[in-house]
C-alpha positions as CSV (number, residue, x, y, z in Angstrom):
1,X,30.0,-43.6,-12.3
2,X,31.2,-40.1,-12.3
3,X,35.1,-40.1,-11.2
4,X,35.7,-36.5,-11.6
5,X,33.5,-35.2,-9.7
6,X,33.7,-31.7,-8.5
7,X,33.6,-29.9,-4.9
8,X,30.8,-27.5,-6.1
9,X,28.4,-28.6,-3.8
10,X,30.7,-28.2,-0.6
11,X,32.3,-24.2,-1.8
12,X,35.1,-23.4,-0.2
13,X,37.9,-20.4,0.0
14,X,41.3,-21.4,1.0
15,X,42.0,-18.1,2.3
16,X,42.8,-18.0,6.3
17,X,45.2,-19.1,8.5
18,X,45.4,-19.6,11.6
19,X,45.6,-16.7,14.5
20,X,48.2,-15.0,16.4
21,X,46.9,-16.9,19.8
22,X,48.4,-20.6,20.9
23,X,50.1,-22.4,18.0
24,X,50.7,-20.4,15.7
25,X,53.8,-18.1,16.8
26,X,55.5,-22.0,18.2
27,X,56.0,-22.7,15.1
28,X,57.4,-19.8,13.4
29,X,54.8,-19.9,10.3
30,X,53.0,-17.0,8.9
31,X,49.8,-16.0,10.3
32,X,48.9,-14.4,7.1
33,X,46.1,-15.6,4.7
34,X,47.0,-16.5,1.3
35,X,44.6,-13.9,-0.1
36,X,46.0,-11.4,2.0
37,X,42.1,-11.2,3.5
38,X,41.4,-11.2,7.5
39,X,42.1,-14.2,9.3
40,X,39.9,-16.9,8.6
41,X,37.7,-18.2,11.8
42,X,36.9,-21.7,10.3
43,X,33.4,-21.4,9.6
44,X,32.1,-23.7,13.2
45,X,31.7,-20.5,15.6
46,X,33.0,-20.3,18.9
47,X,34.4,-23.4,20.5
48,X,34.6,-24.2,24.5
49,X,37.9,-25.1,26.0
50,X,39.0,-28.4,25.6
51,X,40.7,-30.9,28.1
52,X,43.6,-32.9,28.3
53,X,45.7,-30.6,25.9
54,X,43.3,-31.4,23.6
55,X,41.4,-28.7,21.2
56,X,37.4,-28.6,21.0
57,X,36.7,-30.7,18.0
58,X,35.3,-28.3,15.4
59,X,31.5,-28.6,14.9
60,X,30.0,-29.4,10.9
61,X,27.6,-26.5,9.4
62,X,27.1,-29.1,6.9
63,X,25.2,-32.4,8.0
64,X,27.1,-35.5,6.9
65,X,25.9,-38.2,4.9
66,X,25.2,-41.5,7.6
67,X,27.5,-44.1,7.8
68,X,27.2,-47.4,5.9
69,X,27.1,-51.1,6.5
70,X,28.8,-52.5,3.9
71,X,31.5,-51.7,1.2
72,X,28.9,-52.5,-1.5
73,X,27.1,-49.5,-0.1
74,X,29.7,-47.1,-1.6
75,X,30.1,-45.0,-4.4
76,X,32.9,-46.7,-5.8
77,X,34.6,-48.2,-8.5
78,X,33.8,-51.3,-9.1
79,X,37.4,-52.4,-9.6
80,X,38.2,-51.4,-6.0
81,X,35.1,-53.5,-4.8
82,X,36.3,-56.1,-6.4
83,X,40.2,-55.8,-4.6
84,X,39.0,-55.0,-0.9
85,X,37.3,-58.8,-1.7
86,X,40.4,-60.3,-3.0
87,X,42.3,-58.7,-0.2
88,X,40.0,-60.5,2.4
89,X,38.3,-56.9,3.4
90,X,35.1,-57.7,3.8
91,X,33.4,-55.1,6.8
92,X,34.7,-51.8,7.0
93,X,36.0,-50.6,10.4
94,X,34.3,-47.9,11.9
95,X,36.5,-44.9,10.7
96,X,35.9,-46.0,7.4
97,X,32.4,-46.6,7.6
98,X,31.8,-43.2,8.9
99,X,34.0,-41.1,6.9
100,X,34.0,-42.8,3.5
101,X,30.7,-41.4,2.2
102,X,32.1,-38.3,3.0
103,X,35.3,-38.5,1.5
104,X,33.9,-39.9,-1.3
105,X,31.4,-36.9,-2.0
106,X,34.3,-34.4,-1.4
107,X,34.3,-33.1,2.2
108,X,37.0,-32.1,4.4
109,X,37.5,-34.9,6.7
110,X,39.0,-34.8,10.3
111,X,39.6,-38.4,11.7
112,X,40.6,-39.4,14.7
113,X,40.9,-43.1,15.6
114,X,43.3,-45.0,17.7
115,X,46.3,-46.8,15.9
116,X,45.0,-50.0,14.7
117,X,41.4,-48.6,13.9
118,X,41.3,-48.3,10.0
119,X,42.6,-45.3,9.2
120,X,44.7,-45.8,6.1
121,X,41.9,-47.4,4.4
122,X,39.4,-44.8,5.3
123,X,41.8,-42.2,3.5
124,X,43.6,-44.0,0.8
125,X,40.0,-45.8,-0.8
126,X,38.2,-42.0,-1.3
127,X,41.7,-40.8,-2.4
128,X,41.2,-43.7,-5.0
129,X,38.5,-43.5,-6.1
130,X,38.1,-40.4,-6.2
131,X,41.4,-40.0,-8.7
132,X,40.6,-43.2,-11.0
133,X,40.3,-42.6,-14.6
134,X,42.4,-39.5,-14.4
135,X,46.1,-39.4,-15.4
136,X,49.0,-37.6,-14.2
137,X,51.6,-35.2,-15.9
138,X,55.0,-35.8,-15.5
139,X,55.8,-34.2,-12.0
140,X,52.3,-33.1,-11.3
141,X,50.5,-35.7,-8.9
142,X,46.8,-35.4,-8.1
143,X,46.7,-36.6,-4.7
144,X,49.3,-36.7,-2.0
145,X,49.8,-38.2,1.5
146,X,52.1,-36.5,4.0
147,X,53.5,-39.1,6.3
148,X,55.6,-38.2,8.9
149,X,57.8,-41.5,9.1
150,X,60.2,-43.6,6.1
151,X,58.6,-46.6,7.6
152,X,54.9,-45.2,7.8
153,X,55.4,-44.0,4.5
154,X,56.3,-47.5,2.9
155,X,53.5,-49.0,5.3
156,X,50.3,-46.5,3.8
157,X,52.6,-47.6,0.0
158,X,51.9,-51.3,0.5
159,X,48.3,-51.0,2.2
160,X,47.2,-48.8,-0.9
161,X,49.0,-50.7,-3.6
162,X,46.9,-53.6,-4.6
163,X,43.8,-51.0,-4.8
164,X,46.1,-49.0,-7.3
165,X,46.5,-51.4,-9.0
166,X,43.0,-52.3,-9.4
167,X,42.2,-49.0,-10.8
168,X,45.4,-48.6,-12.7
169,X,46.7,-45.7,-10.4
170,X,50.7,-45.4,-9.8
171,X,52.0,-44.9,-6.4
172,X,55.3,-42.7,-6.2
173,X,56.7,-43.0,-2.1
174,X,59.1,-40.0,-1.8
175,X,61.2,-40.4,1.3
176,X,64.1,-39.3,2.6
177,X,67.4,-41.7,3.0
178,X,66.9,-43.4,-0.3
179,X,67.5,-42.9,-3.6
180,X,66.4,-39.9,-4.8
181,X,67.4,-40.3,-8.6
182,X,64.8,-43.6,-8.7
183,X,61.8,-41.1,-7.0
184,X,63.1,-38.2,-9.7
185,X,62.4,-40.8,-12.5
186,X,59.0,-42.4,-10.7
187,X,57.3,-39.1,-10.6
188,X,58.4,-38.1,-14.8
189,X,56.7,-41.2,-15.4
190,X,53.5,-39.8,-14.1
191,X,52.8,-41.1,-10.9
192,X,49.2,-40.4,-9.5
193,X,49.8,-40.1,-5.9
194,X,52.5,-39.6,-4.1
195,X,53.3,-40.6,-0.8
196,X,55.9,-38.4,1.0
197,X,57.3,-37.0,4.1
198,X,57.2,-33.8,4.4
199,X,61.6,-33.1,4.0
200,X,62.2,-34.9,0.9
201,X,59.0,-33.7,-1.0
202,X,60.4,-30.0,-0.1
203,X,63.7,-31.0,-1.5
204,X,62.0,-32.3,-4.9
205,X,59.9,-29.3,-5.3
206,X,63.0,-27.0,-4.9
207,X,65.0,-29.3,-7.8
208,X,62.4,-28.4,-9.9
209,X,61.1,-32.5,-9.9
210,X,57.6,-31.8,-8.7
211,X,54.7,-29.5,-8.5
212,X,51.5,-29.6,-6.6
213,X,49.9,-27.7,-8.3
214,X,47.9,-30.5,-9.9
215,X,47.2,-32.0,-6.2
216,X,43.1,-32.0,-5.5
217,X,43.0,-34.6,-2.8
218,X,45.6,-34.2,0.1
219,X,45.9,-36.0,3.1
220,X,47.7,-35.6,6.1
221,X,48.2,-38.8,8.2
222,X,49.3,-38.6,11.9
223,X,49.9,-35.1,11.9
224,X,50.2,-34.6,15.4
225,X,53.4,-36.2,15.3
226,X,54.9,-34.0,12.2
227,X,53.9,-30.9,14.5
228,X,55.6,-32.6,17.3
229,X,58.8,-33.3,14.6
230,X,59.2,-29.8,13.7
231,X,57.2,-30.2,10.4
232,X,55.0,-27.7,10.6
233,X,56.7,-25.0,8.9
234,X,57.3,-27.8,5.6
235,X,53.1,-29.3,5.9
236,X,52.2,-25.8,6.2
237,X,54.5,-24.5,2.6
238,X,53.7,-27.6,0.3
239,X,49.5,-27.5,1.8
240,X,50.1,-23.9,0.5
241,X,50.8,-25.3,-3.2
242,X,48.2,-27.6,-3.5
243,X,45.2,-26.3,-6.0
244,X,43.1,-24.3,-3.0
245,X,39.9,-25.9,-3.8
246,X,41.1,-29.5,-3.6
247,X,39.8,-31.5,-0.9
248,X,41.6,-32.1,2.7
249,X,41.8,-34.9,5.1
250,X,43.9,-35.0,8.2
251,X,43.9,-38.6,10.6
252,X,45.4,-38.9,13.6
253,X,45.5,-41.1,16.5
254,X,45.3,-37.7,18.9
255,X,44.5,-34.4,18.0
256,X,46.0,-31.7,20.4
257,X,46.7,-28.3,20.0
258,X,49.5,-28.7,17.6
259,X,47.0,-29.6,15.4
260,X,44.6,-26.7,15.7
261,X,46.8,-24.4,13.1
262,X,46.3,-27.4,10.4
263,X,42.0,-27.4,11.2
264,X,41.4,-24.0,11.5
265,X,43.8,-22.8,8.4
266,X,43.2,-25.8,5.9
267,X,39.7,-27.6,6.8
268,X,36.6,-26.1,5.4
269,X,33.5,-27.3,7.3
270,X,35.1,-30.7,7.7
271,X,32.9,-34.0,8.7
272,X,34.7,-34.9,12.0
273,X,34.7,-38.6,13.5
274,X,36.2,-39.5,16.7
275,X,36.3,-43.5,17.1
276,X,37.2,-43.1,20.5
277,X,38.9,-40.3,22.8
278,X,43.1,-40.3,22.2
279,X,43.1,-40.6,26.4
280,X,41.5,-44.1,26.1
281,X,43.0,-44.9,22.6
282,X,44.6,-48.2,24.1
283,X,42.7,-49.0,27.1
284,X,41.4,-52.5,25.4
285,X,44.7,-53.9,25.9
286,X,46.5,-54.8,29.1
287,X,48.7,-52.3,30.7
288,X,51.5,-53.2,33.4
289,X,53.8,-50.8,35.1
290,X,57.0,-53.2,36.5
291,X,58.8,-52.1,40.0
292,X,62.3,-53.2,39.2
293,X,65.7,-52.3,41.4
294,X,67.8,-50.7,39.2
295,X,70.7,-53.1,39.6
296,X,68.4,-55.9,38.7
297,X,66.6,-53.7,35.0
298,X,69.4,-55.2,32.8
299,X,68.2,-59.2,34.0
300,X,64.8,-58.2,34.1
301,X,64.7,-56.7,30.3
302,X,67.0,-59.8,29.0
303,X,64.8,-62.8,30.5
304,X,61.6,-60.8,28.7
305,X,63.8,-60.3,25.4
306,X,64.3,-63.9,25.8
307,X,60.4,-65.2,25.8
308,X,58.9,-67.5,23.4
309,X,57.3,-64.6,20.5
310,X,57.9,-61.3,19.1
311,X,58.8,-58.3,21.2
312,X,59.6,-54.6,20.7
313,X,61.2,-52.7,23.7
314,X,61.5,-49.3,23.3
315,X,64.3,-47.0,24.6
316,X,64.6,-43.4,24.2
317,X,68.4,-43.4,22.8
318,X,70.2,-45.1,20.0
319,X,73.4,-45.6,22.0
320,X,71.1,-47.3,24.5
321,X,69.4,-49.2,21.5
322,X,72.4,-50.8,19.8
323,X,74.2,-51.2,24.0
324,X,71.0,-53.6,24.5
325,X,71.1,-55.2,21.0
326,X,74.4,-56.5,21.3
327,X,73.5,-57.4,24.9
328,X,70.9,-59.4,23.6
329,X,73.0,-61.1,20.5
330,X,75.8,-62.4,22.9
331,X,73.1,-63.8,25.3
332,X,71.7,-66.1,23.1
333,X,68.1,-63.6,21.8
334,X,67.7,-62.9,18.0
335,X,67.4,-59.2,18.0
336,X,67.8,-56.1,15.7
337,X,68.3,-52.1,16.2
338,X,65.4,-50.0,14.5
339,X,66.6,-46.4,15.0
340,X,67.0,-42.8,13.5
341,X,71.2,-43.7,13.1
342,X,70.5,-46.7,10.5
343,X,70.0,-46.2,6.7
344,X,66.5,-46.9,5.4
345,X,68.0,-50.0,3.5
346,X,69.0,-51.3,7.0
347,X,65.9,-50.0,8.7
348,X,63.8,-51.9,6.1
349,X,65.7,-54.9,6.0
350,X,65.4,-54.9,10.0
351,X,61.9,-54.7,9.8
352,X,61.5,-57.4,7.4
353,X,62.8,-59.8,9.7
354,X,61.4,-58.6,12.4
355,X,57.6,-59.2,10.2
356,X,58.6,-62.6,9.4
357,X,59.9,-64.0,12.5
358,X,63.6,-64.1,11.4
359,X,64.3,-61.6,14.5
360,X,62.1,-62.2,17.6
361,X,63.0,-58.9,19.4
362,X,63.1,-55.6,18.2
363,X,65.0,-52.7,20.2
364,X,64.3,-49.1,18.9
365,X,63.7,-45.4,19.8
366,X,60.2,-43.9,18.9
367,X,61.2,-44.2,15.0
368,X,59.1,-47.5,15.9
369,X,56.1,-46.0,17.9
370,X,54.5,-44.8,14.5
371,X,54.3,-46.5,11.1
372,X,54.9,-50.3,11.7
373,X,52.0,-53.1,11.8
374,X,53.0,-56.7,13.2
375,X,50.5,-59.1,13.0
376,X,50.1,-61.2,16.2
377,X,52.5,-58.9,18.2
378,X,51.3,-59.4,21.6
379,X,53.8,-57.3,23.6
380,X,55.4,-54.3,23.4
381,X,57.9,-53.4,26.5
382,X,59.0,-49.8,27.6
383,X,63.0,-50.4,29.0
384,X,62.8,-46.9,29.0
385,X,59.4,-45.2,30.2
386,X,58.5,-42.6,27.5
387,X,58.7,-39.0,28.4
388,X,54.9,-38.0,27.7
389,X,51.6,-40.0,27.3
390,X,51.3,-39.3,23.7
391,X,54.4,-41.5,23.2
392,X,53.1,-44.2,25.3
393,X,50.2,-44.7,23.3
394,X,51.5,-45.0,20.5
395,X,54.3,-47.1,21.4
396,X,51.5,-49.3,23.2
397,X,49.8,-49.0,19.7
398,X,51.9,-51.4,17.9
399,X,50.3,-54.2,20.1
400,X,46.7,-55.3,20.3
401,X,46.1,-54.0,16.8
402,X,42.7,-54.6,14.8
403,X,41.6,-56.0,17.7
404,X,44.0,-58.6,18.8
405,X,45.0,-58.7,22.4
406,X,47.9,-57.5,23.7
407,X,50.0,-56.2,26.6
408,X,52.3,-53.0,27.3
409,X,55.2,-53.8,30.2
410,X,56.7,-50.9,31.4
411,X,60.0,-51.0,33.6
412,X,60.4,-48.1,36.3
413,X,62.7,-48.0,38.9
414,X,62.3,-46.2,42.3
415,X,63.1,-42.6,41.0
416,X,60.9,-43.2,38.1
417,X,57.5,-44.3,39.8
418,X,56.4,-40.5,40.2
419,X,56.9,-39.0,36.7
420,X,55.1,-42.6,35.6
421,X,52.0,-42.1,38.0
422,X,51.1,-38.4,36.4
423,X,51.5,-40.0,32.9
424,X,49.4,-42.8,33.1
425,X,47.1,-40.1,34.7
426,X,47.0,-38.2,31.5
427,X,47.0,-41.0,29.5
428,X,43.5,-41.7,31.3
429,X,45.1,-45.6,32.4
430,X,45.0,-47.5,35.8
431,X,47.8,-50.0,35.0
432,X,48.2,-53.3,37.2
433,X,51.6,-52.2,39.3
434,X,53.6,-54.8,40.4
435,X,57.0,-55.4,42.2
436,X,58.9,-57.7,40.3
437,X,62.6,-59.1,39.7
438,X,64.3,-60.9,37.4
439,X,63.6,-65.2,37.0
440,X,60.8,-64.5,39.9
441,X,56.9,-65.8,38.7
442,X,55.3,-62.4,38.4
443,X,57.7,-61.5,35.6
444,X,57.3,-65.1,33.9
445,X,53.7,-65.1,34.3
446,X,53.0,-61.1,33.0
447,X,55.9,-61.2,30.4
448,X,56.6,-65.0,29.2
449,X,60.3,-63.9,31.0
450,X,62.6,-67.2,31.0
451,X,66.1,-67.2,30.8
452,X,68.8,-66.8,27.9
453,X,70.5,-69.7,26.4
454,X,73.6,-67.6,26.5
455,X,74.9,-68.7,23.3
456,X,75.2,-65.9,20.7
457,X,73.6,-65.7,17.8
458,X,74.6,-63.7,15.0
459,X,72.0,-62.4,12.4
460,X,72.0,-62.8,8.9
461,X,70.1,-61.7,6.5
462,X,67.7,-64.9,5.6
463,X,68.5,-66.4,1.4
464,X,65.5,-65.7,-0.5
465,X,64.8,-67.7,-3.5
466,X,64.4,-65.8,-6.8
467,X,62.5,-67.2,-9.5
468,X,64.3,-68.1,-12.4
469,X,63.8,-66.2,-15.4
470,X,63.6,-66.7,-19.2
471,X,67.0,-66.1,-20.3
472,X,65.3,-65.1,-23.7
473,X,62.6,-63.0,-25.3
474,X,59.8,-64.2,-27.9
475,X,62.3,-63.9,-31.2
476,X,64.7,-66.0,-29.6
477,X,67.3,-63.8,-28.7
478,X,68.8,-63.3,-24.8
479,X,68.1,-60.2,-23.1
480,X,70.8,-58.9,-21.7
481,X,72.0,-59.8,-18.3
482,X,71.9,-56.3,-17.2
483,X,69.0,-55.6,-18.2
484,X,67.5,-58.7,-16.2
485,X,69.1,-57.5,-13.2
486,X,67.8,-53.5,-14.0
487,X,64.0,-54.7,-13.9
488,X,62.8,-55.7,-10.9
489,X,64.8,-52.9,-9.7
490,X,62.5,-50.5,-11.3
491,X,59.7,-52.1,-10.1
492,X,60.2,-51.8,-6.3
493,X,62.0,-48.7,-5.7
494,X,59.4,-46.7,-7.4
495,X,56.7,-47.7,-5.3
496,X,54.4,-48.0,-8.6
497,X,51.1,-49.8,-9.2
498,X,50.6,-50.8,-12.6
């Protein structure tokens, strides 16, 4: 198998940007192509208008290979065959069925798929296999994956991991609020892909740490949300870096006009797949808007927190996060804060014990709508309705994942029932509406509501058993005990796959 294999039958010139019209000005970026050549119209034609906020999804010059039935029907290694087994991954998921040949022969991708659908996988196996055999520089990764969340970050780290392994790849995740002397040393040993957001990535390339010049295979996952972050001006300076015939995906759950500067300026005739339209992306789940009295919201929300199973209720401040945790704690329900406020050691220890059932509910802000996978989390509850439908589908996104069912509650009271009809509207979702209040049936039977025990509970963090270890080496002697401690130190924080 041929694992460097070159873009030469899909040419390309990195030279445009996008124009002056809606988008580009919003964000402060230069509209100036990086050959200094006219601005560049993205090779589809003319597109009509699109709906919905929405941009027309560029049309492919190029036909695309079909899709495929099976893994085994890939051009892959077949090391990474042989993982996606041992990993249970036996039928690829749409997304990846579609896009994967393409990837895999070196075209610009555009994905779109709901949260849930694949994604990751559909990315991070052409990105894969596409670098294997190949090995880094010190500082000068091949591929890279712009993230715009710590906790999506670490997520994409740990789905890719085992299949870096297999192909003896090493995974570098560079994110803000940790340690940046561990990623520093992680990326001189050579690391083959990096996983980043966009901030600390920027602060690494200014320290002189990394380059990307190197970088053939870039991805960009959930990039509507980094333009909605304030990204755009950082995705827009390190895509600039990256070698301009290298290859470009970009996956999102919804693809609005925020986007459109990232298509038309960095995709060159890309393959596009839409698993289904980002206005329907979570209509397979079950979707209740709650008429609550306002006096009666604080009961309502603590006999739901209080149900038998995992829960994560979503409100749009951390004041109003940590107020409801405590809330929670001192009536008896084992939950934890997940917001912007917390360090990522807290914010990852959090949603450990969230994952393994050591905390049942999980209060956050939209830090959580993006970036975190639950298994058999069958409910996700907006306390506070979110302020556009793009939020609401992806905080609804963390339920009914893969397929499993699911339910999204949202709680509105009598001033809020308005603003919540026009976004369900745009969201393309007839909910079930019901009046409810708090210990009444309806909100037993729709949420699994019962009351508190109204004892507190106090979280700890839950004693994990550490296998002992050989206190000496092969000649006999004993390794030093810092040294023991140093190791699997190494090992985690660097994020790399042997």
């Amino acid at each position: 198998m041929n694992r460097t294999r070159t873009n030469d039958r899909f040419p390309r010139t990195r030279n445009g940007s996008a124009d002056s019209g809606r988008g580009g000005s919003r964000f402060g970026s230069s509209a100036t192509s990086r050959s200094g050549g006219p601005s560049r119209s993205g090779g589809y034609g003319r597109r009509p208008a699109a709906v919905q906020g929405e941009f027309a999804l560029p049309k492919t010059i190029t036909p695309a290979l079909p899709a495929v039935e099976g893994f085994a029907d890939l051009d892959m290694p077949r090391a990474l065959l042989s993982a996606l087994g041992s990993q249970g991954v036996t039928v690829p998921f749409p997304i990846q069925a579609a896009t994967l040949p393409n990837a895999l022969a070196g075209r610009d991708v555009l994905g779109r798929g709901r949260t849930g659908s694949g994604k990751t996988l559909a990315f991070g196996l052409a990105l894969l296999a596409r670098t294997a055999g190949q090995r880094a520089e010190p500082g000068q990764p091949l591929g890279l994956i712009l993230v715009p969340t710590r906790e999506l970050a670490q997520q994409v780290t740990d789905a890719l991991t085992p299949y870096a392994r297999s192909v003896r790849l090493r995974l570098a995740t560079v994110v803000g609020g940790m340690s940046i002397g561990r990623q520093v040393s992680a990326l001189r040993g050579g690391a083959e892909v990096v996983v980043a957001t966009p901030g600390r990535l920027k602060d690494l390339i200014d320290r002189g740490d990394c380059r990307l010049n190197q970088v053939s295979i870039t991805v960009l996952d959930e990039a509507d949300q980094m333009a909605d972050m304030g990204f755009m001006p950082q995705v827009t300076a390190l895509l600039d870096q990256v070698r301009p015939e290298g290859q470009r995906m970009l996956f999102s759950a919804t693809l609005d006009r925020n986007v459109d500067l990232l298509v038309r300026r960095y995709l060159t005739d890309p393959v596009v797949h839409s698993v289904d339209p980002s206005a329907g992306a979570v209509t397979t789940m079950e979707h209740h808007v709650l008429h609550v009295h306002g006096a009666d919201k604080h009961a309502a929300t603590t006999h739901i927190a209080a149900r038998d199973g995992r829960v994560i209720m979503f409100l749009d401040t951390k004041h109003a996060v940590d107020g409801l945790t405590e809330h929670l704690l001192n009536s008896g329900v084992r939950a934890a804060a997940l917001h912007g406020g917390k360090s990522q050691p807290q914010r990852t220890r959090t949603l450990a014990q969230f994952k393994t059932g050591h905390v049942n509910v999980l209060v956050a802000t939209n830090v959580a709508a993006r970036g975190i996978h639950v298994d058999n989390l069958d409910l996700v509850v907006n306390v506070d309705p979110p302020t556009d439908h793009k939020d609401y589908l992806h905080r609804g996104g963390r339920t009914a994942r893969a397929g499993e069912s699911g339910s999204v509650v949202t709680l509105v009271t009598p001033n809020q029932r308005r603003g919540m009809t026009r976004l369900m509207a745009s969201a393309g979702i007839v909910p079930q509406t019901t009046q409810v209040r708090s210990g009444e049936e309806a909100l037993q039977r729709i949420t699994g509501a019962q009351a508190p025990s109204g004892v507190p509970v106090v979280i700890t963090a839950p004693v994990v058993e550490r296998p002992k270890k050989r206190g000496t080496t092969s000649r006999g002697r004993r390794r030093p005990a810092s040294a023991t401690r140093r190791a699997p130190l190494g090992q985690s924080t660097t994020g790399a796959a042997a």
